[in-house]
C-alpha positions, 0 to 999 in steps of 0.5 A, a space after each residue: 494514518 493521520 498527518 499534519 492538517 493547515 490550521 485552518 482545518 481542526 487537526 483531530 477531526 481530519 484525523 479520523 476523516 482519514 482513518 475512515 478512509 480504511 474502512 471504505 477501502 477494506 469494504 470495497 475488498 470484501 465486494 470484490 472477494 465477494 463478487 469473485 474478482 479476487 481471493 481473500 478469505 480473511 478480509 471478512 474479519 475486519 469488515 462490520 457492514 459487508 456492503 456490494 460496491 459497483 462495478 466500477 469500484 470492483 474494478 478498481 479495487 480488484 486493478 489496484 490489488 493485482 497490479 501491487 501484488 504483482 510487484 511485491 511478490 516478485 521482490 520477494 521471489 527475487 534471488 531466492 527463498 534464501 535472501 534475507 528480505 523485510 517489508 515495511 506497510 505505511 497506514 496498513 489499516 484492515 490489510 490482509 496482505 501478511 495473511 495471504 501471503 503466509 498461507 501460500 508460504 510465501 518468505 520474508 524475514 519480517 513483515 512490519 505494519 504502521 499504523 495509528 493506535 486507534 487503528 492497530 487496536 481494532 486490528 489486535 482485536 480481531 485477530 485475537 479473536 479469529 483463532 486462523 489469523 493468531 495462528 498464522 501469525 504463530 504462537 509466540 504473540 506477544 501484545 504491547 503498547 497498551 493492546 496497541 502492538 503485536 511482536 512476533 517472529 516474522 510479524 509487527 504491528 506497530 503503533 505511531 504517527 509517521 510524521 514521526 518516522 525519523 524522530 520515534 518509529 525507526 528506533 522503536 523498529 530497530 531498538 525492539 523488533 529487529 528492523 535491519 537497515 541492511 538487508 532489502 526492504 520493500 516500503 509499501 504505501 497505499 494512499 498514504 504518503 499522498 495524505 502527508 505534508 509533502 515536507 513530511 512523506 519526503 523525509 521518510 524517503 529521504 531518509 530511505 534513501 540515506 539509509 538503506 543499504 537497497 530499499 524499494 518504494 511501492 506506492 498507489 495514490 491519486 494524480 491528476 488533481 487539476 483537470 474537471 475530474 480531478 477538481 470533483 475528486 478533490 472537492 468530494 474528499 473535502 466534503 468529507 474533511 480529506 485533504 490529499 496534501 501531496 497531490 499538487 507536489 507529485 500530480 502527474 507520472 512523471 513527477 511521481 519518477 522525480 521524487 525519486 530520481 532527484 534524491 538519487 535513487 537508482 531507477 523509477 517508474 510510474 504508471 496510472 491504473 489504465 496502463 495496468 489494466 490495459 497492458 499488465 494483466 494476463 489478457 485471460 483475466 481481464 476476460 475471466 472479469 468482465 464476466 462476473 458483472 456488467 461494466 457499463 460505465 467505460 468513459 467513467 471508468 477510464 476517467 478513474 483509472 486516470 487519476 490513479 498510479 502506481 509508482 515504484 522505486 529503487 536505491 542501492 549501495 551495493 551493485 549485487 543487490 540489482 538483480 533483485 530490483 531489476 524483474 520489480 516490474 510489469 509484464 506488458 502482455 500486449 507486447 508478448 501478443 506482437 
């Protein structure tokens, strides 16, 4: 997705820099699938040069998707195949997320994916031309937008700028696509808001929590901008015309919380990706990993993890919807050993 650049930077260029951003993401997925840390048989598709990333951004890649689908599945496994649940992806991209979870039959009501026109485009294209991907999508695809959007039973790519979320996407959601503010709903954001105006990504959650009978937010992105690491991993994005405009808003775990509890969400919780690594993943493969290739940069790694969290909220009107939200979260193994 793009979002609203100062105007000292040319508004355009930052928006490609950061639609770029997608195809480093989907690479590193394809490394890790192709090094053995996780199982994705689709990302292939959208990957033009296959590259081996190192260990440390294997790592990474294989935390981060662990630990996000760890939370996502159990909303969807929350009270049963028979409850009504829709998941909306912010800045999807490449994301392979639908397929997986169609070919292991996991439900929902509808799957929306967000995106810029250039991006949601490329996509189309690949899954016209992948007969796998068409198919489980089904056959009633219908492409619109200019061969921008696809409209389909349980699946929606939808084109549009997410500044514009209130303004122009929740009607073309609702209006054309069967968003329901009324049943739970899971918004999904991988480094995305973090690329927003503060001003911008918080309507979007303001308007969540106003609006949704029970929503919950998931969210990965960067923290900890003001330490030696931190200034690096700030300087390097720029070199490359990236600005992280949420980043000094929301630069810790705890502020990360606040952003929801100070607009009344119910509950909130932050971790940073050591903790994931550390505590919340089965101990069994956390060796299975450290297997596959030698991890000799621990101190970097460490580093790293540190300066990235996942974060998750809930809000709802309706008390019988809590036992849905309330299992959204980690199984701390460490805890189970004592």
């Amino acid at each position: 997705m793009s979002f609203r650049a100062p105007t000292t930077i040319n508004s355009s260029s930052q928006d490609n820099a950061i639609r770029g951003t997608n195809d480093d993401a989907v690479t590193s997925k394809l490394s890790a699938v192709n090094t053995g840390y996780i199982q994705d048989k689709y990302v292939k598709y959208f990957v033009r040069r296959p590259s081996k990333r190192p260990p440390i951004i294997n790592r990474g890649t294989y935390v981060r998707n662990t630990g996000l689908d760890t939370l996502i599945m159990k909303f969807l496994e929350g009270g049963g195949e028979n409850v009504k649940k829709q998941i909306v992806s912010f800045g999807a991209g490449s994301d392979t997320r639908y397929f997986n979870f169609k070919e292991t039959s996991r439900k929902f009501y509808k799957y929306f994916e967000i995106d810029y026109p250039e991006v949601t485009s490329k996509k189309i294209a690949v899954i016209q031309k992948h007969k796998d991907l068409s198919d489980l999508i089904g056959n009633e695809i219908q492409i619109g937008k200019g061969g921008t959007e696809i409209y389909a039973s349980d699946y929606c790519l939808i084109s549009g700028d997410l500044r514009e979320w209130e303004e122009n996407i929740v009607s073309h959601l609702e209006e054309h696509h069967g968003f329901d503010r009324s049943i739970p709903t899971l918004f999904l954001s991988e480094c995305v808001l973090i690329y927003m105006d503060p001003i911008d990504s918080n309507k979007i959650v303001q308007w969540v929590g106003e609006n949704m009978i029970a929503a919950i937010f998931i969210v990965y992105e960067q923290i900890l901008p003001n330490d030696a690491f931190g200034s690096v991993m700030l300087q390097n994005l720029r070199f490359r015309n990236i600005e992280l405009r949420g980043i000094h808003a929301y630069p810790d775990l705890q502020s990360q919380k606040d952003r929801y509890l100070s607009r009344g969400w119910t509950r909130a919780e932050a971790v940073d990706i050591n903790e994931v690594h550390d505590n919340y993943i089965d101990p069994g493969e956390i060796s299975r990993i450290s297997k596959l290739e030698f991890l000799d940069e621990l101190e970097e790694w460490r580093l790293l993890a540190s300066h990235y969290c996942i974060a998750w909220a809930y809000i709802i009107k309706d008390i019988t919807t809590k036992s849905l939200f309330d299992h959204v979260e980690f199984d701390n193994y460490n805890r189970k050993k004592n």
